[in-house]
Each structure stands twice: as structure tokens, then as C-alpha cells.
C-alpha positions as CSV (number, residue, x, y, z in Angstrom):
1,X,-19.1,18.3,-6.5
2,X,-22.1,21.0,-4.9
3,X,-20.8,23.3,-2.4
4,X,-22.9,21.8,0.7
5,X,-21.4,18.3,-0.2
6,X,-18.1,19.8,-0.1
7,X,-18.7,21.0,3.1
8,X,-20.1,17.9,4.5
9,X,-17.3,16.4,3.4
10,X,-14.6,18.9,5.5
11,X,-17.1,18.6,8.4
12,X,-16.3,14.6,8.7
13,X,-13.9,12.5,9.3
14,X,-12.1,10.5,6.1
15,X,-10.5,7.2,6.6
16,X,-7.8,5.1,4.3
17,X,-7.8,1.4,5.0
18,X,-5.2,-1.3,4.5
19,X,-6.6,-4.7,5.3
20,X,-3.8,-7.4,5.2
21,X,-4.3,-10.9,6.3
22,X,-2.9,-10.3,9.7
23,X,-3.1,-6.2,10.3
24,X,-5.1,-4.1,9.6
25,X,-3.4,-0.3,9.1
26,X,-6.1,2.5,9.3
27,X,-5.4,6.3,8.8
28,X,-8.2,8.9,10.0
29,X,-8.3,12.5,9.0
30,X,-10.0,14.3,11.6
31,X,-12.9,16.9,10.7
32,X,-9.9,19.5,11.7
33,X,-7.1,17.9,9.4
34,X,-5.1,16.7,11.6
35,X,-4.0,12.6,10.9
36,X,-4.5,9.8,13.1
37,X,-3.1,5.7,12.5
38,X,-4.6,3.0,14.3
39,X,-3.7,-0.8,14.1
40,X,-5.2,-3.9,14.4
41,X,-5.4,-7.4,14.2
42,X,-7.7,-8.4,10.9
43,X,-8.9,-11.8,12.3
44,X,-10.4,-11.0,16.2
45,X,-14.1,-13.2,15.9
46,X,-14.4,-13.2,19.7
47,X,-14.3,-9.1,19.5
48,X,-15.2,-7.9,16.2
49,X,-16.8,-8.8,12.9
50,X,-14.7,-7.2,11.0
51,X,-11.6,-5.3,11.3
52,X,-12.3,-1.9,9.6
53,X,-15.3,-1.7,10.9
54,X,-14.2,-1.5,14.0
55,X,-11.2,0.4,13.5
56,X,-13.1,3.3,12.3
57,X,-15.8,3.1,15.2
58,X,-12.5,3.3,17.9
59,X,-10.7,6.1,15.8
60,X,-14.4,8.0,16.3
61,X,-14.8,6.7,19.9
62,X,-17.6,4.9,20.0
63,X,-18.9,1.8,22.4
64,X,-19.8,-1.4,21.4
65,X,-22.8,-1.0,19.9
66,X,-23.3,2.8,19.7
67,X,-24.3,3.9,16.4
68,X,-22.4,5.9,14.2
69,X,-23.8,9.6,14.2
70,X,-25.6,10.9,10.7
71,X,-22.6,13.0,8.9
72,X,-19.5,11.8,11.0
73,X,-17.8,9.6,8.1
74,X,-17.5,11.5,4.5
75,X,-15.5,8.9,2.8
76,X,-13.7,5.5,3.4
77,X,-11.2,4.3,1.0
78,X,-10.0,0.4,1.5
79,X,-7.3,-1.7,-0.3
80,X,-7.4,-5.4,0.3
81,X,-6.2,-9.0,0.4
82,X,-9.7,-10.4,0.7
83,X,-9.3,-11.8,-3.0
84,X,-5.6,-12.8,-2.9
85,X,-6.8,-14.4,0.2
86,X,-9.2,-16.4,-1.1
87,X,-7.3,-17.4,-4.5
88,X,-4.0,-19.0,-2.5
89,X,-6.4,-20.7,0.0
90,X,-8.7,-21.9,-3.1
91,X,-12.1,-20.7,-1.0
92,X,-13.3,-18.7,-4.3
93,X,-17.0,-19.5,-5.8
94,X,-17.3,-22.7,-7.4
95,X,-17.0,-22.2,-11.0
96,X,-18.6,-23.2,-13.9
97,X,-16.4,-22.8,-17.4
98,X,-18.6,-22.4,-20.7
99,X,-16.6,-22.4,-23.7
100,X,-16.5,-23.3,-27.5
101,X,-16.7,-26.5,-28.3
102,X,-13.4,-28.8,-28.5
103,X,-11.6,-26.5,-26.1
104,X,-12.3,-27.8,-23.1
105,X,-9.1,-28.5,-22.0
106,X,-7.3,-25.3,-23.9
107,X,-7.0,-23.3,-20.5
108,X,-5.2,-26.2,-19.1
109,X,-2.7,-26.4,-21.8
110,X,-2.0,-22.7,-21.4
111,X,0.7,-22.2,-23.7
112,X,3.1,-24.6,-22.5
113,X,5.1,-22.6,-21.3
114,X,8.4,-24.5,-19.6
115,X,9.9,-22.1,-17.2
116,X,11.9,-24.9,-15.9
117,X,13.4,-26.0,-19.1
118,X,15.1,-29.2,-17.4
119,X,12.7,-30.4,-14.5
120,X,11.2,-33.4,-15.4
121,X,8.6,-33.1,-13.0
122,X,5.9,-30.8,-14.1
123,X,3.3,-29.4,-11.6
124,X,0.5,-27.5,-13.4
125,X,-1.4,-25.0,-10.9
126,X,-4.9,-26.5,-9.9
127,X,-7.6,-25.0,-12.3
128,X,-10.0,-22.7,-10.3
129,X,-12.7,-24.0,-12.4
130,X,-14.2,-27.1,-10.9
131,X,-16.1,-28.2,-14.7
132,X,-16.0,-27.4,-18.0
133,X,-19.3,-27.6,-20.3
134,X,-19.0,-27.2,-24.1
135,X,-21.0,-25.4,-26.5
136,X,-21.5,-26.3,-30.0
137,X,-20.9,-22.9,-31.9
138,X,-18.5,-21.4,-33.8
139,X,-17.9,-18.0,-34.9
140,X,-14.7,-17.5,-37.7
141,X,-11.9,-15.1,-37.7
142,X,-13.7,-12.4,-40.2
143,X,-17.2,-12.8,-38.4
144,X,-18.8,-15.7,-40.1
145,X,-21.5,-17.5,-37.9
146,X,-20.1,-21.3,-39.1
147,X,-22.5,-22.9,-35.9
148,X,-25.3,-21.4,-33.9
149,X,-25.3,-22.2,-30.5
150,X,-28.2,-24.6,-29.0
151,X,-29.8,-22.8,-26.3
152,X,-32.3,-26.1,-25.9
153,X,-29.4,-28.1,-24.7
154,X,-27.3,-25.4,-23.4
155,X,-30.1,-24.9,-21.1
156,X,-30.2,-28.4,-20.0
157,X,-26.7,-28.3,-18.9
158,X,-26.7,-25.0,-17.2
159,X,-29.7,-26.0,-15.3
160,X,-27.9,-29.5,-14.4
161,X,-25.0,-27.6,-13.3
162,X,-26.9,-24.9,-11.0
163,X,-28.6,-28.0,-9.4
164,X,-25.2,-29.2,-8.8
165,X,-24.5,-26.2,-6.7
166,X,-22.1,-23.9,-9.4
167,X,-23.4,-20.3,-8.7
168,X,-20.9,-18.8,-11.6
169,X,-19.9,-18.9,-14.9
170,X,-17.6,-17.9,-17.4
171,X,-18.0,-17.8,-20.8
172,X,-15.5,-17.9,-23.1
173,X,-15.8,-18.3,-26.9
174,X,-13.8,-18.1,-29.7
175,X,-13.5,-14.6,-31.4
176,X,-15.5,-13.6,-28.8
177,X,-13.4,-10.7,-28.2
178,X,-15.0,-9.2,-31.7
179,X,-17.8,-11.1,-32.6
180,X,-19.5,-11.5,-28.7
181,X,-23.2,-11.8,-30.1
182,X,-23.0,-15.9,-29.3
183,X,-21.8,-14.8,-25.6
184,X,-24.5,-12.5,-24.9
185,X,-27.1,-14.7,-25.6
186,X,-25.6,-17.5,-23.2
187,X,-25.2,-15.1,-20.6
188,X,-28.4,-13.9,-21.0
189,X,-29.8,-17.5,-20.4
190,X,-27.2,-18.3,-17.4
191,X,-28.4,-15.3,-15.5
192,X,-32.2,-16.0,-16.1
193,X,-31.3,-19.7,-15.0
194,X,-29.8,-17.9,-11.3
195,X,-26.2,-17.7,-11.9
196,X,-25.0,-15.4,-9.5
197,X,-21.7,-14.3,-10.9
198,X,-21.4,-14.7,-15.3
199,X,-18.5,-13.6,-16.3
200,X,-18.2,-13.1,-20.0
201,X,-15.0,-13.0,-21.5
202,X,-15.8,-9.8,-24.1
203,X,-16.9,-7.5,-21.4
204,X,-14.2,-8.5,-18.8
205,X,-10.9,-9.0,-20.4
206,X,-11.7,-8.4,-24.5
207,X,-8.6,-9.7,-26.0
208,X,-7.7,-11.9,-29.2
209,X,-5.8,-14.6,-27.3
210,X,-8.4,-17.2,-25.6
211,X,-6.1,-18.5,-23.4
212,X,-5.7,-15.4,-21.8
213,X,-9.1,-13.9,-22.1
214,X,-10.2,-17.5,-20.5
215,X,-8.2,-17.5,-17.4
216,X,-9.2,-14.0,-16.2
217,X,-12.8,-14.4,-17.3
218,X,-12.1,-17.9,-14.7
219,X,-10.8,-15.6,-12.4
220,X,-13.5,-13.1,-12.2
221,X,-16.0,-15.3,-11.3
222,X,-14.3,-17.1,-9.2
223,X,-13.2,-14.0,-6.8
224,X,-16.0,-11.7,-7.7
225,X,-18.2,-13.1,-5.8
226,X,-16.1,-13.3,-2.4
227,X,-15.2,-9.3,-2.8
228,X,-18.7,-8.8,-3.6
229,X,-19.9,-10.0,-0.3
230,X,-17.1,-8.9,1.7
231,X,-18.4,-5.0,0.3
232,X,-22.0,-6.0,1.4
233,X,-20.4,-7.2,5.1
234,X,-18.9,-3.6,5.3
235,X,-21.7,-1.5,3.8
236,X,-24.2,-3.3,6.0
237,X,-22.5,-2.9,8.8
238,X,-21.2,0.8,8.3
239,X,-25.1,2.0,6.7
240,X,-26.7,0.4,9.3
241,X,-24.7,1.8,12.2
242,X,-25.5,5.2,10.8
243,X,-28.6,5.0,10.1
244,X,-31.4,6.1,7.3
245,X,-28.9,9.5,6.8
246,X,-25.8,7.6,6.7
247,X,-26.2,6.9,3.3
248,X,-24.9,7.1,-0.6
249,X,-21.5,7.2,-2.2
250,X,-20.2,10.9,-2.2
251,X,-20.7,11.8,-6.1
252,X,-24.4,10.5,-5.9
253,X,-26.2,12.8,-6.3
254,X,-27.3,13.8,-9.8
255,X,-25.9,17.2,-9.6
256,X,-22.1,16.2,-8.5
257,X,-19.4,13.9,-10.6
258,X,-20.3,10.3,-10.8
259,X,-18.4,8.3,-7.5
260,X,-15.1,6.3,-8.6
261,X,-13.2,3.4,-7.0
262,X,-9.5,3.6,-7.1
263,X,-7.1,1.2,-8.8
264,X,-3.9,-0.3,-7.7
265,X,-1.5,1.9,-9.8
266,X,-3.6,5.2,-9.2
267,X,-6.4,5.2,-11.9
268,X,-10.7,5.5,-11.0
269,X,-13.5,3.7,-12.5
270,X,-17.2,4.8,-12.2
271,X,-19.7,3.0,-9.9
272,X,-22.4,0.3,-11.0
273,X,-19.5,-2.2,-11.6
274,X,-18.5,-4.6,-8.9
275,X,-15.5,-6.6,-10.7
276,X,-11.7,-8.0,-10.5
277,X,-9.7,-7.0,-14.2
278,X,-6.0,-8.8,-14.2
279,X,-3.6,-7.7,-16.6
280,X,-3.2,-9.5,-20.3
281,X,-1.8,-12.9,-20.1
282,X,-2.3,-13.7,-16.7
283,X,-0.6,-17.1,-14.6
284,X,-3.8,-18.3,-11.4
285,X,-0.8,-19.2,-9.8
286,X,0.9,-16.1,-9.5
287,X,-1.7,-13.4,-9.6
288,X,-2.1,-11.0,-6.6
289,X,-5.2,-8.9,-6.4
290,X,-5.6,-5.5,-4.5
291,X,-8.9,-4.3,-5.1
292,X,-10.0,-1.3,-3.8
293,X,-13.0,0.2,-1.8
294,X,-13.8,3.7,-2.1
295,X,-17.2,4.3,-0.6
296,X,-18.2,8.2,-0.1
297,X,-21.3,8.7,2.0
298,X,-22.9,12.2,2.1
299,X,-26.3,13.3,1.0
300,X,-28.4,11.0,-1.3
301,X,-29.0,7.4,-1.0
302,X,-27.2,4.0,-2.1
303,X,-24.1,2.0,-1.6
304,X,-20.5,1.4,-1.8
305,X,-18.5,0.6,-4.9
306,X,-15.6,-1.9,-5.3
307,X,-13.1,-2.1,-7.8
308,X,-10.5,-4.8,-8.2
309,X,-7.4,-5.2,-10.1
310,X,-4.7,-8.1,-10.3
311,X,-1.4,-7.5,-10.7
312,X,0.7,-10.0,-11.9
313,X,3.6,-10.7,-9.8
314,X,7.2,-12.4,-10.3
């Protein structure tokens, strides 16, 4: 980190954010070190767009309306239920599952796992994908190409699918976790096609079991959208307050480290990625997310970062 971004940084006030579906919990440091804690409802539409927002601009005592000054925030760090949020309420991205060819229905199986050894009634979670579309390929254990995938056809059903209203996908092939070749290509074609969110199971959760690498692929682009937009919401609102100054992620600039965005139990990943990681062999129906914000804004120019990571509970 330079030495004048350093000092920006003790020159400004620093803010950790807790957003919970009915508080939020906000802790300022002031520009002389000294803490501050402020509360506040997270749902108040007839005052405020959004919580942290306003938490900040009332910790720095502003009006409604008055911008932020250039220099006054030097880094916001947020944890969040926006996610879990949206996964218990089912208000995710509509979801579009692309995967191999006769295994359609393998996520949905799962691996029958019977928790409940003697209940004869069986209620399997609700899938967060909403349809399923097979491709005809095949990739073997050791790498041999035993079917090429179709990208006449697959086209045809992506493009049926987007003018059904799906905006993401995940795909998920077999021994994709190795052998990903088949995945990039159809990735490659969903995104030209306008796909919003693809997930593809090899970059987000590379792992030899498909049942597991298919439910958090699901799960990416299901929630990745939502947290994506909810970081927009509070960039936009935060940038624009400030100003053309107010700007870039501290760790920007090309001579200081790159920025990272925390994780649940302590760990940093670099910027450029805006995605959800759960754990190896997750269970949709009881994952809990708490992604993490950790935009820095000093000298140079850009845009927050967000970083999400499931933790499986119970």
C-alpha cells in the first residue's frame, strides 16, 4: 500500500457492517480512532433505500440528500443475509440447469440420503432450478471424448429457454471437474446468447462428485445474481453520493496490493470475481450464506467487490 493511500486511509472514517434481516449493526472508526455503533432497522422503505447506506451517512452526519464529501469514507466492510435471504424465501434468479445427458434428474436423487431412517413420509427440498436441459456429450473417466456436444441444437434450446425468461445457467457435466473443455464451450455460447449469470461447475466448485459439484454450481447462479445487484444498489448509491473522487477499491491502484474481500471464517480473495462458493457436499435446504463486502475507496477509479461463501449448517 503507497504511503499517501495510507494516509488517506487514517484521514477517513472506516465502517464494519452487519446486515441481518431485521437489524442492521454498524461500527464506525472515526478519522481519530475512536469507535462508534449505530443500529437500525434493515427494512425502512418510507425512510431509506437501504440500510447501510444510510447508517453510514448518520454516523458521518449528513442530511437527506447531502453528498458524501471526496475522502471522508476509506473502507466499508459488510457481511450479509441478502443471499440466505433470498434462498429460504425462494426469490433467487430463475435458473436454468445444463447437464450431461441422462442425468437430468441426478441432482434430485442426491444420494438418498435417509436422515430419518423410519418416516415414511419423505419431503425432498424444492429444486432451485426451475428446468433441466440435456446435452448429448460425454466425456470418460481417463479423458476420452466418447460424444461431442451439438452446439446447433444446444443453441436452439438455450435460445428457447432465454425467450422463456431464464437469465442463468449452470452447467454441469460429467468429469467436468478434469476434463472442462465440453463446459467451456457451452458457456461460451450461453453467455453470447445473453445469459446473465453461467455458472460452470469446473470453475466454481471443481470436484469429482456431480452431485455435489451440481448443487453448488445450482446454487451460484441462483444467488449470484441477487448479491450482485444488491453490491451495485450500494456502490451506486455510496459512489454517487461522493462524487467523481469518491471512487476505487483501496488496493487499486497499480502500485499498491490488489483489493480482497473477506470470507466467513477469516480468509481474502482478490477482486474481479463476484461469486457465492459453498463447502463440498452441500444440502439447498440447509445452506446459509454470509458473503462479504469489502469495498476500499481511495485514489484511482472502479468499484466494489463481493465475495460470498456458504456455510453449511446443522
Amino acid at each position: 500500500m503507497t504511503q499517501s493511500l495510507t494516509q488517506a486511509l487514517t484521514q477517513a472514517w472506516e465502517f464494519w457492517i452487519d446486515r441481518g434481516g431485521t437489524f442492521t449493526d454498524i461500527v464506525g472508526r472515526r478519522p481519530d480512532g475512536t469507535l462508534v455503533a449505530h443500529k437500525l432497522l434493515s427494512e425502512n422503505p418510507e425512510a431509506y433505500r437501504d440500510a447501510a447506506v444510510h447508517g453510514i451517512r448518520e454516523l458521518l452526519g449528513l442530511k437527506h440528500g447531502e453528498p458524501i464529501p471526496a475522502g471522508a469514507i476509506g473502507a466499508v466492510k459488510m457481511g450479509t443475509t441478502v443471499a440466505t435471504n433470498a434462498l429460504l424465501e425462494r426469490k433467487g434468479e430463475r435458473t436454468l440447469l445444463v447437464i450431461t445427458k441422462g442425468f437430468r434428474d441426478a441432482l434430485r436423487i442426491g444420494y438418498q440420503a435417509r436422515p430419518k431412517i423410519f418416516a415414511r413420509h419423505i419431503i425432498k427440498p424444492e429444486m432451485l432450478c426451475e428446468r433441466a436441459l440435456e446435452v448429448d456429450e460425454r466425456v470418460r473417466a481417463d479423458g476420452t471424448v466418447e460424444q461431442e456436444p451439438g452446439l446447433a441444437a444446444v443453441r436452439r434450446d438455450l435460445e428457447r429457454a432465454r425467450s422463456d425468461g431464464f437469465n442463468a445457467a449452470a452447467i454441469v457435466f460429467m468429469h467436468a471437474y478434469r476434463y472442462p473443455e465440453h463446459e467451456q464451450r457451452i458457456a461460451a455460447l450461453a453467455r453470447e446468447l445473453g445469459f446473465a449469470q453461467v455458472s460452470v461447475s469446473h470453475e466454481v466448485s471443481p470436484l469429482i462428485k456431480l452431485v455435489s459439484r451440481g448443487d453448488t454450481t445450482v446454487v451460484d447462479a441462483y444467488l449470484s445474481p441477487i448479491l450482485r445487484r444488491y453490491v451495485a444498489q450500494v456502490a451506486e448509491e455510496l459512489g454517487a453520493s461522493a462524487g467523481s473522487n469518491f471512487t476505487n477499491i483501496v488496493g487499486a491502484t497499480p502500485a499498491s496490493p490488489p483489493p480482497l474481500a473477506g470470507e466467513g471464517q477469516g480468509g481474502g480473495y482478490s477482486k474481479h470475481r463476484v461469486r457465492n462458493h459453498p463447502p463440498p457436499h452441500p444440502s439447498p435446504a440447509t445452506r446459509a450464506f454470509t458473503p462479504v463486502f469489502d469495498g476500499r475507496w481511495g485514489e484511482g477509479a472502479g468499484c466494489g467487490e463481493w465475495r460470498g461463501r456458504a456455510q453449511q449448517q446443522g
